[in-house]
C-alpha positions in Angstrom: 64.7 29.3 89.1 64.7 29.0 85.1 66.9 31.1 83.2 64.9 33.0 80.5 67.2 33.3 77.9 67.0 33.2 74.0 63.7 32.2 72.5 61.3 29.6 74.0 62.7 30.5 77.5 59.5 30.9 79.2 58.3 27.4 77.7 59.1 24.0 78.7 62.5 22.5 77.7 62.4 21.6 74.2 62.7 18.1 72.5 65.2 16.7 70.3 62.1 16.6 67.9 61.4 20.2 68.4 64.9 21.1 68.5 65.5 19.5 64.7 62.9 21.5 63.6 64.2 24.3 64.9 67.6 24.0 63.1 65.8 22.6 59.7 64.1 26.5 59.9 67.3 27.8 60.3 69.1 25.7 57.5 65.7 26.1 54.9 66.5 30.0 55.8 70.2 29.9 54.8 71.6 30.4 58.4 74.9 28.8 59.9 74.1 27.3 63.0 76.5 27.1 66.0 76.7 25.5 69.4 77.8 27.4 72.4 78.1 26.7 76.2 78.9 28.8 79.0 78.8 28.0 83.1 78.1 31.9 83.1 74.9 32.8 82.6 74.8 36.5 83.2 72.8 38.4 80.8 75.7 40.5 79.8 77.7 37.4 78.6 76.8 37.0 75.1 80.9 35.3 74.5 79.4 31.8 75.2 82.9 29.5 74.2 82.0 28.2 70.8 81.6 24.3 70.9 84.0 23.3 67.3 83.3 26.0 64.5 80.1 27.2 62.9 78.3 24.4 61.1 78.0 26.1 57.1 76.5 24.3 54.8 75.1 21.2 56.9 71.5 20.6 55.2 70.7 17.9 58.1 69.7 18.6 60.9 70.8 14.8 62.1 74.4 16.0 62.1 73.5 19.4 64.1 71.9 17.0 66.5 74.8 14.7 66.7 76.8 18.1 67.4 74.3 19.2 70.2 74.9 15.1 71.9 78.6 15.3 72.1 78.4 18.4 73.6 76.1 17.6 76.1 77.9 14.7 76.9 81.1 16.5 77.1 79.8 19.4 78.8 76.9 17.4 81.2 76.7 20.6 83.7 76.9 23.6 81.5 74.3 25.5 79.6 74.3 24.9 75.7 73.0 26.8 72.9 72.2 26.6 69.5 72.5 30.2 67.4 71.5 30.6 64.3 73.5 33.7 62.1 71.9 35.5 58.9 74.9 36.7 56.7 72.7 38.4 54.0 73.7 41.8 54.8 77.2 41.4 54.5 77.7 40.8 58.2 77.3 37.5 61.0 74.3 38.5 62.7 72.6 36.2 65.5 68.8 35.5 64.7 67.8 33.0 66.7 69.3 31.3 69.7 67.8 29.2 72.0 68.6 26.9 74.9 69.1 23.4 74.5 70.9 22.0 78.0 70.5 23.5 81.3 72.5 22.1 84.7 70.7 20.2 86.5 70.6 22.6 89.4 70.5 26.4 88.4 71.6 28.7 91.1 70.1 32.1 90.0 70.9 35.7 90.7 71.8 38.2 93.6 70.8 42.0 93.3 73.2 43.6 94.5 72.9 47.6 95.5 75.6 50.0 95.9 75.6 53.8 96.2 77.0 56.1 93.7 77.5 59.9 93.0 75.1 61.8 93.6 73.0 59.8 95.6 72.3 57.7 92.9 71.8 53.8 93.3 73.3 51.2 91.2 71.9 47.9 91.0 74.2 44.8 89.7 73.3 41.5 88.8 75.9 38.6 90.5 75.0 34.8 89.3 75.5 32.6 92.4 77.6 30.1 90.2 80.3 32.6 89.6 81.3 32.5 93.5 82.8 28.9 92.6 85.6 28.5 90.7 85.7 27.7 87.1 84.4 23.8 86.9 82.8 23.8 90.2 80.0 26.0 89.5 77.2 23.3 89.4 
C-alpha cells in the first residue's frame, strides 16, 4: 500500500530531476522550502520533526538537494518531505508539499470501529507502524 499524501501521491515516486524542479518552482515563486520526516504517517499528523531549519533564501536547488541526501541517508527508513511556505500574506502558509522518501516497506492502516452515544459509530484510523515502538517501526 502507497501512502497518498501531498501532491504527486498518486504518481510514481519522483526523481531527483523532477524533485529540483520542483523546488526551483518553489524558490522562482519566493517560497522557503523545508524538509520534514516522520515514521507516523497518519493523516492527522501534519507536526512532521523538521530536518535543520527552513532553507530562506537558497536560490539553488543543488543545496536543497544536498539537504534532501543527508536526510535520507540519516533517516534511511522514515518518510521525508519537502514543503514549500508562501509568506505573502503576513503569515507561514504550506503550499506545496510532496513526498520525497518512503520506507522501503509501508505497513498501512487499520479501520477501527467503536460505538458511541447514541448509537452512533465512530470510525478511527490506526497506522500499523505505530504498534512498534519509536525506531522500530519499519
Amino acid at each position: 500500500m502507497k501512502l497518498t499524501q501531498g501532491a504527486f501521491s498518486y504518481l510514481p515516486d519522483l526523481t531527483d530531476e523532477q524533485i529540483a524542479k520542483q523546488i526551483q518552482y518553489a524558490i522562482n515563486k519566493s517560497w522557503a522550502v523545508s524538509i520534514e520526516y516522520t515514521d507516523d504517517p497518519h493523516p492527522r499528523n501534519a507536526y512532521w520533526e523538521m530536518w535543520g531549519l527552513p532553507l530562506f533564501d537558497i536560490k539553488d536547488p543543488a543545496a536543497i538537494l544536498f539537504e534532501i541526501n543527508m536526510a535520507r541517508k540519516a533517516k534511511s527508513n522514515y518518510y521525508i518531505k519537502v514543503c514549500g511556505f508562501d509568506n505573502a500574506r503576513g503569515i507561514e502558509s504550506c503550499v506545496l508539499s510532496f513526498i520525497v522518501q518512503r520506507p522501503m516497506n509501508e505497513p498501512g492502516f487499520r479501520l477501527t470501529r467503536q460505538e458511541a452515544h447514541g448509537r452512533n459509530l465512530v470510525y478511527t484510523l490506526e497506522p500499523y507502524a505505530t504498534t512498534r515502538p519509536e525506531g522500530q517501526r519499519f
